[in-house]
C-alpha positions in Angstrom: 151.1 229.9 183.4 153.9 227.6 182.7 157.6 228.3 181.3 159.5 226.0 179.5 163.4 226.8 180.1 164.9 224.5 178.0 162.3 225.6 174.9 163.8 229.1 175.5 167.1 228.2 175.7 167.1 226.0 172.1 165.3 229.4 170.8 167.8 231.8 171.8 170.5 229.6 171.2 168.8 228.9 167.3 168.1 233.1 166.9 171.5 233.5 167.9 173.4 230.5 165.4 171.4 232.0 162.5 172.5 236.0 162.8 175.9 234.5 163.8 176.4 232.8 160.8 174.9 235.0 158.6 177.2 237.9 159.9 180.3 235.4 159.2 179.6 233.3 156.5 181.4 234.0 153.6 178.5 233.4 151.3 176.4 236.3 152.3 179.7 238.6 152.0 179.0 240.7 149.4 175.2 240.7 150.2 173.8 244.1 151.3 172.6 245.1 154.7 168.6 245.1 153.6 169.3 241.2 152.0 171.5 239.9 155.1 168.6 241.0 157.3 165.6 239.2 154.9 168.3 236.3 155.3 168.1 236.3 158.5 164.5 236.6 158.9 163.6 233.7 156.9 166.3 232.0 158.6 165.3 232.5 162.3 161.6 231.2 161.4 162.3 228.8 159.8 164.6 227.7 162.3 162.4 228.1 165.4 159.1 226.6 163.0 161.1 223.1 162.8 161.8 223.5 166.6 158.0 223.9 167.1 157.2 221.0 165.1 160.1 218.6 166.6 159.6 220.1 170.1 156.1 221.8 171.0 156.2 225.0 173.4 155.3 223.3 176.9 155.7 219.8 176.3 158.6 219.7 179.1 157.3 222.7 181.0 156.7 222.6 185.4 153.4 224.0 185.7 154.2 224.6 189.5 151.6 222.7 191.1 
């Protein structure tokens, strides 16, 4: 099994950028709470899907051998 850190670091730090800045972005003010969370759904995968393409899960992981 191998673990790639720094891939799970960029991911949390992408899930949390994308809730933070749809919870204090003016734009999605007025927005109800059923269309910040769709916002932030489609945000967070399309987020961590460019990630995936620019950096593959495992490509810098130590397979401990």
């Amino acid at each position: 099994m191998t673990f790639d850190i720094p891939h799970m670091l960029a991911t949390g730090l992408i899930v949390f950028a994308v809730i933070w800045l749809v919870d204090h972005t003016g734009a999605f003010e007025n927005a109800s709470k059923g269309r910040k969370t769709l916002f932030k759904v489609i945000g967070v995968f399309v987020a961590i899907v460019i990630l995936n393409i620019v950096w593959p899960y495992g490509s810098t992981a130590w397979t401990g051998a």
